[in-house]
N, C-alpha and C positions, 0 to 999 in steps of 0.2 A: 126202831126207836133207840137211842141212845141210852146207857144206863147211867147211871150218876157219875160213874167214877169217869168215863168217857165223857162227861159232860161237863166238873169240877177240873177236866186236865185241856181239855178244850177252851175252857172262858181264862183258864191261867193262860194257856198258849196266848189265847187274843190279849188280852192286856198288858205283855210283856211288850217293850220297844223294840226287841231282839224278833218280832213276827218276821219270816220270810211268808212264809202262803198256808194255808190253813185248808187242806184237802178234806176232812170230814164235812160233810153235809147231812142235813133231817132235816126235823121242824126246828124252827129256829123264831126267834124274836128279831124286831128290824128295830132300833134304838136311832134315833137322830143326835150324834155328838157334835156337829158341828154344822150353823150353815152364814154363809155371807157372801159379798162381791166376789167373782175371780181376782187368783191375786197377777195374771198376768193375762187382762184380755186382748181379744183381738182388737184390731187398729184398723180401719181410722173409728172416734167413736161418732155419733151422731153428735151436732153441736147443738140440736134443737130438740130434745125427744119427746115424741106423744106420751109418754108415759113414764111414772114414777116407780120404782120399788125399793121395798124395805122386807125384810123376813127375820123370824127370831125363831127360835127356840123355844115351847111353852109346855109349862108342867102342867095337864089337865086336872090329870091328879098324881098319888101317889107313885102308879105305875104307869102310866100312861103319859109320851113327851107329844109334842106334835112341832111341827113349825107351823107359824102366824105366818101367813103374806099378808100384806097390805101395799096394793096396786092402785096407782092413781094414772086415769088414762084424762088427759089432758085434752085431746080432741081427737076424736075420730082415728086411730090408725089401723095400717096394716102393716105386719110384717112381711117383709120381703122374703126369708128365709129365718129356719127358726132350725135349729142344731141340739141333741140331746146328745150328750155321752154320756156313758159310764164306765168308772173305774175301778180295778181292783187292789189292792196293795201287793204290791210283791216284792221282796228283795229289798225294801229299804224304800221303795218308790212305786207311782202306782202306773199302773199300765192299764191302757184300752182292753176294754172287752166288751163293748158294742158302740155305736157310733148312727143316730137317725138322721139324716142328713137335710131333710127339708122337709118340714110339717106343719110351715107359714100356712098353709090355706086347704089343708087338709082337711075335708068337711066331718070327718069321724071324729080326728083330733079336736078339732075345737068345739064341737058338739059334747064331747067328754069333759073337756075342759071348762066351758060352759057350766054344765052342769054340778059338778065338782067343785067350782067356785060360786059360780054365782055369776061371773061376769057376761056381759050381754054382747053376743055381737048380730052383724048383719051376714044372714046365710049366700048373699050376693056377691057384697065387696071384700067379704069375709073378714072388714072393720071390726074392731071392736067399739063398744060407743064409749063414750064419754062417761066418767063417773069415777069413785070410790069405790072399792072392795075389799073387803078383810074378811080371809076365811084362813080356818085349821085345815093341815094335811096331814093326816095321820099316815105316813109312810110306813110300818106296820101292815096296819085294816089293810092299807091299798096293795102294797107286797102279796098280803094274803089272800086277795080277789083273783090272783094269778097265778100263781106257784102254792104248792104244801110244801116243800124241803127248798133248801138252800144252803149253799153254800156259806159256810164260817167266815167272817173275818170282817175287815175294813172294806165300804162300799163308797163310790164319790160319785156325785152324779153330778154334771155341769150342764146350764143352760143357757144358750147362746140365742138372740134375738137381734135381727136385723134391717134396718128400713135399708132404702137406696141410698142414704146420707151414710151410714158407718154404722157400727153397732148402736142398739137401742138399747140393753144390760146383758151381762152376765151377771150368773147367780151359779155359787157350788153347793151342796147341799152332800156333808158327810154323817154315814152311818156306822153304826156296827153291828153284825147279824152273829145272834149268839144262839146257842143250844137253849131247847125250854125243856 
């Protein structure tokens, strides 16, 4: 475990604009500082898409942030292909450091997902149905279902959704993972 003073020169590191990479790692906190549209998605988009999104930022409480999604699935879809990255900050810019490449109809993935949301689909068509949804992600909690340490610094996670028409959204969703 980190002691204070390694932990006080750590969160100064991270909050400086001058970050190049942040090599210490332990227990850490996963903070959501930023989430919205991609600011350069992929092309062509869908002109027609089954589904709506919006996501925010929300103080539960004091210590505790989460992002709001709120999904509106308009009829019946499937995604074609569904793309997760994640990025780290390095050097002024962030670079890949993992990449899931197709998790459209992935029965664990959306079974997870499912559940975690709320949203319903068909175990078959692997559709999701029709309806509203608004649920809290605590990226945190969920960080902490898998990993105890982690590395320091700026994390960017991007979600790419695709029918056969063009993209259906992108969504980036940035963190900072600090020393506790």
């Amino acid at each position: 475990m980190l002691g204070p003073t390694v932990g006080r020169m750590a969160f100064n590191v991270l909050t400086s604009s001058r970050v190049t990479r942040i090599n210490f790692q332990g227990p850490f906190k996963c903070t959501p500082v930023r989430v919205g549209p991609c600011a350069n998605p992929p092309l062509p988009l869908d002109p027609n898409p089954a589904a709506l999104f919006n996501a925010e930022i929300v103080n539960l409480t004091k210590n505790i942030k989460v992002i709001r999604f709120n999904v509106t699935v308009l009829r019946e879809s499937f995604s074609k292909q569904l793309k997760v990255k994640g990025y780290h900050w390095e050097n002024g810019k962030w670079k890949i450091h993992s990449l899931v490449n197709n998790l459209a109809c992935n029965i664990i993935f959306k079974t997870t997902v499912s559940v975690v949301t709320g949203m319903k689909f068909d175990k078959k068509t692997c559709k999701f149905f029709k309806g509203a949804y608004v649920f809290d992600f605590d990226i945190d909690r969920i960080e902490h279902m898998w990993i105890k340490t982690q590395e320091y610094g700026r994390i960017m996670w991007r979600l790419e959704s695709f029918s056969s028409a063009g993209l259906i959204n992108c969504w980036e969703y940035e963190t900072l993972v600090e020393p506790i």
